[in-house]
MARNU-797564 format. One record per residue: x, y, z of N, C-alpha, C in turn; residue number from 0. Coordinates in steps of 0.2 Angstrom, whole numbers, plus 5000, padded with zeros to 4 digits. Each point is the difference from the previous one (the first is absolute). Layout:
<mipas>
MIPA, X, Y, Z, X, Y, Z, X, Y, Z, NUM
...
</mipas>
This chain:
<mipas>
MIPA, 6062, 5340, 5591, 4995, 4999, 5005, 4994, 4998, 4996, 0
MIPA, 4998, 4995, 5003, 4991, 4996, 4997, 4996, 5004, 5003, 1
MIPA, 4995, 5002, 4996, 4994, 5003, 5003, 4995, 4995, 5000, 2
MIPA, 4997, 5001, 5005, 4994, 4995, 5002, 4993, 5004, 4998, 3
MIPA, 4994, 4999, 5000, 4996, 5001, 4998, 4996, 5001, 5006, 4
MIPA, 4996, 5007, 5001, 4996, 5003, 5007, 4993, 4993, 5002, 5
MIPA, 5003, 4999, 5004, 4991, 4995, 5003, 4997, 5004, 5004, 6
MIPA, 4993, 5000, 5000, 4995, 5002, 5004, 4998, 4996, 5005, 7
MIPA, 5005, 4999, 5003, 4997, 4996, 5007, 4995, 4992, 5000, 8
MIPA, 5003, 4996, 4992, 4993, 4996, 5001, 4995, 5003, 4996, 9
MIPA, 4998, 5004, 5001, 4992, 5002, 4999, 4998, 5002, 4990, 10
MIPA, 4995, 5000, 4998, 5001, 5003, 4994, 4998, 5007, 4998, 11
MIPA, 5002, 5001, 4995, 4999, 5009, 5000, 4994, 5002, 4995, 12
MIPA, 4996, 5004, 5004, 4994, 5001, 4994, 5000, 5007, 4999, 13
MIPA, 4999, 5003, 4993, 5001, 5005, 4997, 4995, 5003, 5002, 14
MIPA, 4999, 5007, 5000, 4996, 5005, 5001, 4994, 5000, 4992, 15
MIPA, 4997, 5004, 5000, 4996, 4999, 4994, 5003, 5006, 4997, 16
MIPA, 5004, 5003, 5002, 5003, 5009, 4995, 5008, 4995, 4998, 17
MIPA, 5002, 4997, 5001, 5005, 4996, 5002, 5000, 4996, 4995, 18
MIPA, 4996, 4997, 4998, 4998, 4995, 4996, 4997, 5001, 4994, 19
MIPA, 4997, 5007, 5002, 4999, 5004, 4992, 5006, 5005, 4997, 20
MIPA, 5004, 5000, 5003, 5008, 5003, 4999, 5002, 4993, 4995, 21
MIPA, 5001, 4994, 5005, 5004, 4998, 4995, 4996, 4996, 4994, 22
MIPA, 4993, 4999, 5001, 4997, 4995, 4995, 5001, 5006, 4994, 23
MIPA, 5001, 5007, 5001, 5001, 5006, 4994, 5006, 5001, 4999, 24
MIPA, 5002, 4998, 5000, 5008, 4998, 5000, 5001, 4995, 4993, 25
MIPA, 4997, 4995, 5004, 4999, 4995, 4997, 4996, 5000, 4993, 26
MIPA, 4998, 5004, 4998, 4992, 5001, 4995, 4996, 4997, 5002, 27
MIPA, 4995, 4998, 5008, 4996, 4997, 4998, 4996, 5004, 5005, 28
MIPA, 4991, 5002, 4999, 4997, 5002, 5001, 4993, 4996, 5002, 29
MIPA, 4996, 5005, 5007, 4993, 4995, 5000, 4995, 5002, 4997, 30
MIPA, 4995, 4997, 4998, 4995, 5002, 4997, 4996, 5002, 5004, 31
MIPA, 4993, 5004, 4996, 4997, 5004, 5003, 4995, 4995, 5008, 32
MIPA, 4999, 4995, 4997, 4995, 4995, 5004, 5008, 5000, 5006, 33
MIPA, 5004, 4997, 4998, 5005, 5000, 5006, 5002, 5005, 5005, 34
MIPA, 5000, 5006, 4998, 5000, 5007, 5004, 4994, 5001, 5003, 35
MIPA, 4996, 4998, 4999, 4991, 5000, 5002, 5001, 4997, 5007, 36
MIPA, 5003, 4992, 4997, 5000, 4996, 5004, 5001, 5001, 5008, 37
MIPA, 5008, 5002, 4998, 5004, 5002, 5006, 4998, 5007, 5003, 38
MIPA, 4997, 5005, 4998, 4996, 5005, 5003, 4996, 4995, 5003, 39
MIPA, 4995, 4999, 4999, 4994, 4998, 5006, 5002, 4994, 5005, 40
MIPA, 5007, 4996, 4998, 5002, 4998, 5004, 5002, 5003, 5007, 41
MIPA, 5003, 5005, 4997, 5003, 5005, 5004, 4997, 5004, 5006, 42
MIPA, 4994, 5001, 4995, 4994, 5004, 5006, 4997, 4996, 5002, 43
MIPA, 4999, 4993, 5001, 4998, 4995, 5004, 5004, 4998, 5006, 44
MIPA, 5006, 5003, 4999, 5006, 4996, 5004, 4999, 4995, 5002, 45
MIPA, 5001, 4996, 4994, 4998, 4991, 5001, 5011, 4997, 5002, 46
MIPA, 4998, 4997, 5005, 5008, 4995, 4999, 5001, 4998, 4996, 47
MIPA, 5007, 4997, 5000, 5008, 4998, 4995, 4994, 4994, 4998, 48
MIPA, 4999, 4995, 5002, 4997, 4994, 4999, 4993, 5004, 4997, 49
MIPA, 4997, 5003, 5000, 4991, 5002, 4998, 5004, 5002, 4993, 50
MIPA, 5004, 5004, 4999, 5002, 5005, 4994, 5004, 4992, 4996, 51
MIPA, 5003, 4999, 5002, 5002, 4992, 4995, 4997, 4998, 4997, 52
MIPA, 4991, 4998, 5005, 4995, 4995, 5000, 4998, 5005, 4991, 53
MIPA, 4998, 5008, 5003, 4997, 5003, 4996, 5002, 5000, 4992, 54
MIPA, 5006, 5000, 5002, 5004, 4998, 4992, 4999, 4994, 4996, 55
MIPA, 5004, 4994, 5004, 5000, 4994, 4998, 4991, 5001, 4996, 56
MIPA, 4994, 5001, 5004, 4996, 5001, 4997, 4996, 5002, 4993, 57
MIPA, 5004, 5006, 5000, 4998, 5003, 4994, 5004, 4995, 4994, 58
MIPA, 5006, 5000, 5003, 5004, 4998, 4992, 4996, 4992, 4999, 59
MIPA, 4996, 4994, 5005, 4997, 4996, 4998, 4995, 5002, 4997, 60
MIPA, 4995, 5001, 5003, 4995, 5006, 4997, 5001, 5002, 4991, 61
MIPA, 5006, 5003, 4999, 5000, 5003, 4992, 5005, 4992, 4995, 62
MIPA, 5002, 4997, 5005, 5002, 4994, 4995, 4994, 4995, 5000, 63
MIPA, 4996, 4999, 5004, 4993, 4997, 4996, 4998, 5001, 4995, 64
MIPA, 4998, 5009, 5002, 4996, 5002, 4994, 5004, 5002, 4991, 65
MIPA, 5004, 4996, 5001, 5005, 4999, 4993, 4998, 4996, 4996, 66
</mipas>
């Protein structure tokens, strides 16, 4: 018997942030302190999925300028 692979109805699945620090630690990969920062006062903001992308995208433009 084929196993098939579970879909989500379509939609795409977005990790949790304890979810994704499970598996990026798994993985060996950790955030920095400026990113942990980040995402804290994101979070006390409770800005939206699109404001917190924005927020990101941001920064990392932001720090590859100043290279």
């Amino acid at each position: 018997m084929k196993k098939t692979p579970k879909r989500f109805g379509g939609t795409d699945l977005v990790l949790g942030q304890q979810t994704f620090a499970a598996i990026s630690a798994v993985e060996g990969l950790g955030l920095s302190v400026a990113s942990r920062k980040r995402l804290a006062d994101m979070k006390k903001r409770k800005l939206s999925t699109d404001q917190q992308r924005s927020e990101v995208i941001r920064a990392y433009l932001d720090a590859k300028s100043r290279r």
